[in-house]
C-alpha positions as CSV (number, residue, x, y, z in Angstrom):
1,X,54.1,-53.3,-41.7
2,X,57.2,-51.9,-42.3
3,X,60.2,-52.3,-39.6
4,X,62.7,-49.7,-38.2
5,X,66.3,-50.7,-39.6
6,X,68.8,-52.4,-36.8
7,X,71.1,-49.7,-35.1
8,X,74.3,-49.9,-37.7
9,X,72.1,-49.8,-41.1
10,X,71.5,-47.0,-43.3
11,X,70.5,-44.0,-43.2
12,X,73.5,-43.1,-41.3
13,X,73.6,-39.9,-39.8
14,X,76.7,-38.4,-36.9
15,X,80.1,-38.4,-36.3
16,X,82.4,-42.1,-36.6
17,X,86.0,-42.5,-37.2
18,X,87.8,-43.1,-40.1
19,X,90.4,-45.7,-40.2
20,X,93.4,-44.7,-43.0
21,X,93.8,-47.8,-44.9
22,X,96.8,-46.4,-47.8
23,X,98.6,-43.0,-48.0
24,X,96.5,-40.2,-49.5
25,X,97.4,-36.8,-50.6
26,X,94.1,-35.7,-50.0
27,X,93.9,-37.3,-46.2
28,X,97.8,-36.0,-45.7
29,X,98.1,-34.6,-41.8
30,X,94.6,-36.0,-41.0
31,X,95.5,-38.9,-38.1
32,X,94.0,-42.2,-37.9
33,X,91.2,-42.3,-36.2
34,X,90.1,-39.3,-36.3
35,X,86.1,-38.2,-36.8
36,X,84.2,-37.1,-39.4
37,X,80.3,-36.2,-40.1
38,X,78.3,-39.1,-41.9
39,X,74.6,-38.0,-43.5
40,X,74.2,-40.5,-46.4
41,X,71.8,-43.5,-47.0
42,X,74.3,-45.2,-49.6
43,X,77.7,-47.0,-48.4
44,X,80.5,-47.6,-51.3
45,X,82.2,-50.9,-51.1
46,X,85.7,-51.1,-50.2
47,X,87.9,-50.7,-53.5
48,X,91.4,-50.7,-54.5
49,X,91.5,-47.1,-54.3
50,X,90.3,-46.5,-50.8
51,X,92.4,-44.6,-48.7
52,X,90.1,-44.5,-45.5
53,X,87.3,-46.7,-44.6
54,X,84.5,-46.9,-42.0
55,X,82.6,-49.0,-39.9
56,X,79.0,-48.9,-39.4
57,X,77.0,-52.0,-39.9
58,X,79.9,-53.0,-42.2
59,X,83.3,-51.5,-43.7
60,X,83.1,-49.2,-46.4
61,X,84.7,-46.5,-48.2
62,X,84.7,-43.4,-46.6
63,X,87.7,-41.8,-48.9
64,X,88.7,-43.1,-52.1
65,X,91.7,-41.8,-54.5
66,X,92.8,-42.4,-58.2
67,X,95.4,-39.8,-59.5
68,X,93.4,-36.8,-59.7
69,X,90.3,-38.3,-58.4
70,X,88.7,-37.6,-55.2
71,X,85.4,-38.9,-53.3
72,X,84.8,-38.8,-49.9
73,X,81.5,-40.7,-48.0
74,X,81.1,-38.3,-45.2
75,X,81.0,-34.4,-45.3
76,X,84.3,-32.4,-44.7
77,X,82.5,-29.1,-44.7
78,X,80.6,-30.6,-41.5
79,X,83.6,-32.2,-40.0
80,X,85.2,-29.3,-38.0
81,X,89.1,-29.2,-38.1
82,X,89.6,-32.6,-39.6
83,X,87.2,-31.5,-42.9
84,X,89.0,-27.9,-42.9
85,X,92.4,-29.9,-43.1
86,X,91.0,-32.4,-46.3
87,X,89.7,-29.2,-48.3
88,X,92.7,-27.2,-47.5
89,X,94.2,-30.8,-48.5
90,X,92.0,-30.5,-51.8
91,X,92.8,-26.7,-52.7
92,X,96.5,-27.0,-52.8
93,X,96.3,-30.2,-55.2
């Protein structure tokens, strides 16, 4: 019989906060804290190149950076004002 996972396991689906964890050009003008929209089943670890991370049955990366690089965990085109501001962010790099 297979069991339901615990509230705070993946799949992972809604809005959490990021917490900013290094400067980002890609994050620039988006504040700590703020929310973004989560519809994954996989969480990266935390890395020497994450910029933002999240909390949801554990930290992980939610933004991660390296030169011209960019990955982000959650989706910005689902995010409202805070996802417009990371791919404007994106376009003008």
């Amino acid at each position: 019989m297979r069991t339901l996972p615990r509230i705070g396991q993946i799949p992972h689906v809604g809005w959490n906060r990021i917490r900013l964890t290094a400067e980002s050009r890609l994050l620039s003008g988006v504040p700590d804290g703020a929310f973004v929209y989560y519809t994954h089943s996989y969480r990266g670890p935390l890395v020497e190149d994450t910029r933002a991370s999240t909390g949801y049955g554990g930290l992980f990366s939610a933004v991660v950076e390296r030169e011209n690089i960019f990955g982000a965990q959650f989706h910005p085109e689902k995010s409202g004002a805070t996802g417009l501001r990371i791919l404007e962010n994106f376009c003008k790099l």
